[in-house]
Legacy VTK file of the C-alpha trace (Angstrom):
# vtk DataFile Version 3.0
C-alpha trace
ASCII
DATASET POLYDATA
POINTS 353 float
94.214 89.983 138.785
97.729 92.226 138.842
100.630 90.392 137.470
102.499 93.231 139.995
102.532 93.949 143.900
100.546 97.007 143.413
97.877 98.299 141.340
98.770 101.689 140.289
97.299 103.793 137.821
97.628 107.214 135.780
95.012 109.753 137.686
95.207 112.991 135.442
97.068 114.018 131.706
98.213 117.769 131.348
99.108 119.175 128.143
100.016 122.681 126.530
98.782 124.267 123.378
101.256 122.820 121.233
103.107 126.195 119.145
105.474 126.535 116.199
107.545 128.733 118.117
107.507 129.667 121.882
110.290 132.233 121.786
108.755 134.279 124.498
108.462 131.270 127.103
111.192 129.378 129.400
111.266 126.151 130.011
109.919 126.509 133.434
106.846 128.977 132.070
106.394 126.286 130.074
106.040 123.519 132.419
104.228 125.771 135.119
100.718 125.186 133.497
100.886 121.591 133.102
101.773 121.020 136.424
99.119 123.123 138.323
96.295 121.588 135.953
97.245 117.723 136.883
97.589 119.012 140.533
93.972 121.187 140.423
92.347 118.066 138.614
93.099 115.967 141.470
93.333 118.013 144.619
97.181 117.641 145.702
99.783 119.687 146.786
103.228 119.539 145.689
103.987 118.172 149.507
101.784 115.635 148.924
103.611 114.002 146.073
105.926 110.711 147.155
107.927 110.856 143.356
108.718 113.180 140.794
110.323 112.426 137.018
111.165 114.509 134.078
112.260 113.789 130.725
113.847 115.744 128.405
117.237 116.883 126.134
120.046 118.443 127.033
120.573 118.864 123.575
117.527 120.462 122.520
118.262 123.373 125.200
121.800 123.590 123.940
123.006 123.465 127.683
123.998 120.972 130.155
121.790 120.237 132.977
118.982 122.219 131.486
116.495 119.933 133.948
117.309 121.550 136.888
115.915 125.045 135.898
112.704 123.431 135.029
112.675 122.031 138.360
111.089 125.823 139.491
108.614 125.206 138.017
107.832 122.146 140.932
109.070 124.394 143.650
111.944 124.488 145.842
109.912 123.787 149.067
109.363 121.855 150.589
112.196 119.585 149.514
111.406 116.501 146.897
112.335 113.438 145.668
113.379 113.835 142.288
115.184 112.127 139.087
115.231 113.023 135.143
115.958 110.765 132.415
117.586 112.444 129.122
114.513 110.331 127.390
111.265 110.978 126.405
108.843 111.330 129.348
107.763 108.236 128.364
110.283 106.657 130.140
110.383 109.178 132.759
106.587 107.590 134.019
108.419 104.248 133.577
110.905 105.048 136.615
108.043 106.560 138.229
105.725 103.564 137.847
108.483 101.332 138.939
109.084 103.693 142.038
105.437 103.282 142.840
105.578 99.222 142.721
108.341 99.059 144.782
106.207 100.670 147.644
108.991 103.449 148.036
106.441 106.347 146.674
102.373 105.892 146.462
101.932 109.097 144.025
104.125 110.338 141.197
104.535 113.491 139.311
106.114 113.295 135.525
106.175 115.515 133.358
108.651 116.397 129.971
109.236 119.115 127.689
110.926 120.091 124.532
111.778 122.908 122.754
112.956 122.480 119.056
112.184 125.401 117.271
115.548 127.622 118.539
117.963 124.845 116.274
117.394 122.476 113.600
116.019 119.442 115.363
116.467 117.189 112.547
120.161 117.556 112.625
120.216 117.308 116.061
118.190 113.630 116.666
121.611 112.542 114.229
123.589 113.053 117.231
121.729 109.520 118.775
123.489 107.639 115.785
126.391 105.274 115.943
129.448 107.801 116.324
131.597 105.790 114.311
130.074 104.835 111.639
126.733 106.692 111.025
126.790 110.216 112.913
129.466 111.476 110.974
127.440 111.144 107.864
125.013 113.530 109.337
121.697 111.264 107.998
118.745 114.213 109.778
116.189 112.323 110.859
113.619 112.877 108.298
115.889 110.743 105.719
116.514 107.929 108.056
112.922 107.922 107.798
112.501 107.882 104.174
114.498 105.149 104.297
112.174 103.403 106.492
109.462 103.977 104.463
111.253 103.267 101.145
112.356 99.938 102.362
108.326 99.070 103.125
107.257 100.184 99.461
109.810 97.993 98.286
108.756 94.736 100.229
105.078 95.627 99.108
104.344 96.044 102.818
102.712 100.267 101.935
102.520 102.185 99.191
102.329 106.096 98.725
98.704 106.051 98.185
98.177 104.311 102.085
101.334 106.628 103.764
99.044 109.685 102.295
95.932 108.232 104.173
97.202 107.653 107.019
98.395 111.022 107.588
94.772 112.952 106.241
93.214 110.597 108.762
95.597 111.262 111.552
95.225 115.641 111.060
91.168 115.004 110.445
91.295 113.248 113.926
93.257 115.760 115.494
90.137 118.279 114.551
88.897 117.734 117.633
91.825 117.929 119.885
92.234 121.671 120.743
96.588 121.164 121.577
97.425 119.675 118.020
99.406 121.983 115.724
98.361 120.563 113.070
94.072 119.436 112.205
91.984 118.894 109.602
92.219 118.718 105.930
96.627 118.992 105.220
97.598 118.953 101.706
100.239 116.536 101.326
102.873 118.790 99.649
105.632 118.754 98.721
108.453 115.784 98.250
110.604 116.708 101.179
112.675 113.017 101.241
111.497 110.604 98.959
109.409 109.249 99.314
108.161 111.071 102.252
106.008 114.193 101.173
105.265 117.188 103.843
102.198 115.403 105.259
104.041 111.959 105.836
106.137 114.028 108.388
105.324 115.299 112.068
105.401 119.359 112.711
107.844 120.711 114.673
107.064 122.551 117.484
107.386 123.365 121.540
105.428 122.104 124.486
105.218 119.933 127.708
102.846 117.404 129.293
102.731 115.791 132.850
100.587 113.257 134.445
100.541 112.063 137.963
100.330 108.305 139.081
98.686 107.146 142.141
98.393 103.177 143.669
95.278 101.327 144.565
92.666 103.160 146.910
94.729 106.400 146.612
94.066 106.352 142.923
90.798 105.633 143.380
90.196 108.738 145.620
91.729 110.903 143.156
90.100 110.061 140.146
86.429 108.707 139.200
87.795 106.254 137.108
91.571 105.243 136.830
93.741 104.062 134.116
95.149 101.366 135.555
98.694 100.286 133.738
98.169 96.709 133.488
101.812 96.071 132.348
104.639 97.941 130.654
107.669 97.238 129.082
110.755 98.553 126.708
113.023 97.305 124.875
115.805 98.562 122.069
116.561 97.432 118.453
120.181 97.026 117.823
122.303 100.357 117.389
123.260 99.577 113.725
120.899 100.385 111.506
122.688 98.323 108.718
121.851 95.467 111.189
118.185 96.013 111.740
115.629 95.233 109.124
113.617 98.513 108.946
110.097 97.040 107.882
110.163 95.248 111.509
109.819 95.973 115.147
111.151 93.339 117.282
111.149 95.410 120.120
107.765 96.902 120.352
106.557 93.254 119.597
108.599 92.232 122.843
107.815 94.897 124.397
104.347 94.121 124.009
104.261 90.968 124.889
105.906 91.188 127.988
103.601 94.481 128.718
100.042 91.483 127.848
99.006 93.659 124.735
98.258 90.202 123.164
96.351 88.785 125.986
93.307 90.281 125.099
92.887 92.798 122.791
92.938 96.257 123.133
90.050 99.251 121.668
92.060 101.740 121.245
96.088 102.185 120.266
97.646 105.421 120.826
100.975 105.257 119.108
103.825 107.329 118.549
104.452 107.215 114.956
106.114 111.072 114.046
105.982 109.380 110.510
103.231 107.902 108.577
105.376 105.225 107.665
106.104 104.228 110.750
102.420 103.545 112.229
102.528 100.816 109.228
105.676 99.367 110.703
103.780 99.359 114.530
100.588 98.148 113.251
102.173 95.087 111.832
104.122 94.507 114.666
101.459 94.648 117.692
98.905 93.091 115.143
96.467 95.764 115.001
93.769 95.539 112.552
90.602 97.665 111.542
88.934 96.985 114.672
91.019 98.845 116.807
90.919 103.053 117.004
94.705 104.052 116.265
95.505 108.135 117.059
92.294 109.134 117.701
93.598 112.209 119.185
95.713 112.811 115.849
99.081 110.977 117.244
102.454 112.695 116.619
101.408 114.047 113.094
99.411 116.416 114.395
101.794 117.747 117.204
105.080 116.525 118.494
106.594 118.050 120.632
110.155 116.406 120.762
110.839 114.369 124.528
107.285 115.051 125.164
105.030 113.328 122.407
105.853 109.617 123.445
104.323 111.048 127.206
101.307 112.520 125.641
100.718 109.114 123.676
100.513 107.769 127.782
98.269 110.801 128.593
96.034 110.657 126.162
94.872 106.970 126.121
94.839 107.678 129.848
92.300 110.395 129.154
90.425 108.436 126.691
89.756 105.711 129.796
89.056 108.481 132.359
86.136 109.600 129.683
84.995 106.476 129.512
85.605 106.230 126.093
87.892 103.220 126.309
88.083 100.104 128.152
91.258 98.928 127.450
94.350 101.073 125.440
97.892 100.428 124.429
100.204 103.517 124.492
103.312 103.598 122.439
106.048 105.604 122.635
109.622 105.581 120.667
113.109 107.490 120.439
115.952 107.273 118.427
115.851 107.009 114.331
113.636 104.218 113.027
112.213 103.420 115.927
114.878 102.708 117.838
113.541 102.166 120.975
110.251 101.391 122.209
108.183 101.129 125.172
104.746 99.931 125.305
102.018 100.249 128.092
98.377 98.714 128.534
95.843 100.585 130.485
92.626 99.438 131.535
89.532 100.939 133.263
86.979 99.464 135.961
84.558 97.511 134.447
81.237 99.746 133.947
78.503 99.550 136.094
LINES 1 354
353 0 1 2 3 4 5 6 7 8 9 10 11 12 13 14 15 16 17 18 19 20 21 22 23 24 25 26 27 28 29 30 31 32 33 34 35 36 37 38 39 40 41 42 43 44 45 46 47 48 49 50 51 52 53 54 55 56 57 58 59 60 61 62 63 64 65 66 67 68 69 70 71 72 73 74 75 76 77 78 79 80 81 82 83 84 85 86 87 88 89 90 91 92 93 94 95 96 97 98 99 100 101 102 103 104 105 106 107 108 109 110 111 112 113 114 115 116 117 118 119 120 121 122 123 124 125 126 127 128 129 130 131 132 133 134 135 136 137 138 139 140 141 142 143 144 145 146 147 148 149 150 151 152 153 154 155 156 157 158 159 160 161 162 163 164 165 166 167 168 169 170 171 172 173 174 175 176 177 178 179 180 181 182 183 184 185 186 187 188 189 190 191 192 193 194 195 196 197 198 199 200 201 202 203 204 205 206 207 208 209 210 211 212 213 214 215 216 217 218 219 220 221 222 223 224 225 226 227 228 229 230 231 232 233 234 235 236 237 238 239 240 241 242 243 244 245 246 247 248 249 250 251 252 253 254 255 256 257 258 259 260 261 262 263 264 265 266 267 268 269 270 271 272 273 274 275 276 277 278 279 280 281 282 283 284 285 286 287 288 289 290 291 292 293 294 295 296 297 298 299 300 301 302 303 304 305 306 307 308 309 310 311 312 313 314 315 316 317 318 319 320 321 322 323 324 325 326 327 328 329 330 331 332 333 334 335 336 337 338 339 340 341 342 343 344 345 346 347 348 349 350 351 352
């Protein structure tokens, strides 16, 4: 039985070929694809949609109000209902899902995108720090995370040894997902912040995702078998990181809870960890053990695309349910450094048979 007024459940998951570098494409060429394939998978028209939500970065497109061109790539007729969040699209199907419950839409488009190969992302996710205090120290992101993963060596929580496992298994996963960047056997390489080494850290690259979201019988029309969301939730770690204690996640284990991950447990976790280090952090914190199939489709360290990856985390355990391959799936998705915030979904198929 729903904890919520309506049922309402993610239909069909879009995503590019993740690239390095997509110099030759605009946003809105980027986005095109994506959208058609969610719409051809289910047999709608862009009329036909109630809701439609982007996420993505001003700052990654280096200019203000960089949503509205992608909006083209919708269409300009006939006239929609639109919003954007300057968030992952994660929280872009939040707004959408929440748009849905309140009976004011009964289908939802999201989608997100990110390009990050034109600047140097990792200087650029600095500008979410404090602006007093941290930000002008210019910590990139990749050495918040070391710190991160430093501060779980030294409270015996990982070691080196388990941080370079996790991220062979994550890129031998991704083998058989035909959009990662990265797959199969990745040296570890080089130091690049101790002690994270090249393969404890996600690729950077361009691409875009969408999904739609339909509620109760129209979901059921459109798709064979839904993922229903059975709850979701988000929550945010203090801004200080001097304040936080980096081995924890206090606000993916609320988040959680309030979303029932720990009512019953889950098959499958699909979490957005763009460092190794960080799925030990998540693990711990939504008590995940062996049992339970984490990345199967290679997670963030295989591609992640930046304001798009926490949406594909959605998408893909959404996918996994539409297969049949999975009964019932927590999706993760984070932003800001050290996972700063975090939003948690569960998603559950009919029963078989």
């Amino acid at each position: 039985m729903t904890r919520y007024a309506r049922d309402v459940a993610i239909i069909a998951f879009a995503q590019t070929d993740h690239q390095r570098r997509s110099d030759e494409l605009s946003e809105v060429e980027m986005v095109m694809p994506v959208l058609h394939q969610v719409l051809r998978r289910t047999g709608l028209r862009t009329g036909d949609i109630g809701f439609t939500c982007s996420g993505s970065s001003d700052y990654l497109a280096g200019r203000a109000f960089s949503f509205t061109m992608a909006l083209d790539g919708v269409g300009a007729w006939p006239p929609i209902s639109e919003s954007h969040v300057e968030m992952d699209g994660a929280w872009a199907l939040y707004e959408a899902w929440v748009k849905i419950l309140t009976g004011a839409a009964d289908t939802a488009l999201v989608y997100a995108y990110g390009k990050s190969s034109p600047g140097e992302v990792r200087d650029v996710l600095s500008r979410q720090l404090d602006p007093y205090y941290t930000a002008p120290l210019w910590p990139d992101s990749v050495a918040l995370a070391a710190l991160q993963a430093q501060a779980l060596i030294d409270a015996g929580h990982t070691d080196e040894r388990e941080l370079a496992a996790i991220g062979a298994r994550s890129r031998a996963d991704a083998a058989a997902n035909p959009y990662a960047q990265l797959a199969g056997a990745v040296p570890r390489g080089d130091m690049v912040v101790g002690p994270l080494h090249r393969g404890d850290c996600p690729p950077i690259g361009d691409g875009a995702a969408a999904v739609l979201l339909a509620a109760g019988d129209r979901a059921r029309e459109l798709c064979e078998r839904p993922a229903w969301i059975r709850g979701m939730d988000h929550r945010i770690e203090a801004h200080g990181l001097g304040v936080r204690d980096l081995t924890d996640s206090p606000s993916t284990r609320l988040a959680a809870e309030r979303a029932g991950a720990f009512e019953r447990p889950v098959d499958t976790a699909e979490l957005h960890a763009p460092f190794t280090s960080q799925e030990v952090v998540l693990r711990r914190s939504l008590d995940l053990d062996s049992r339970v199939r984490v990345n199967p489709s290679g997670g963030a360290l295989s591609a992640n695309p930046v304001m798009a990856a926490g949406l594909i985390r959605l998408g893909e355990a959404a996918a996994l349910i539409h297969r049949g391959e999975s009964d019932r799936a927590l999706a993760h998705a984070t932003s800001g450094p050290c996972l700063q915030q975090n939003l948690v979904a569960v998603l559950e198929g009919d029963s078989h048979g």
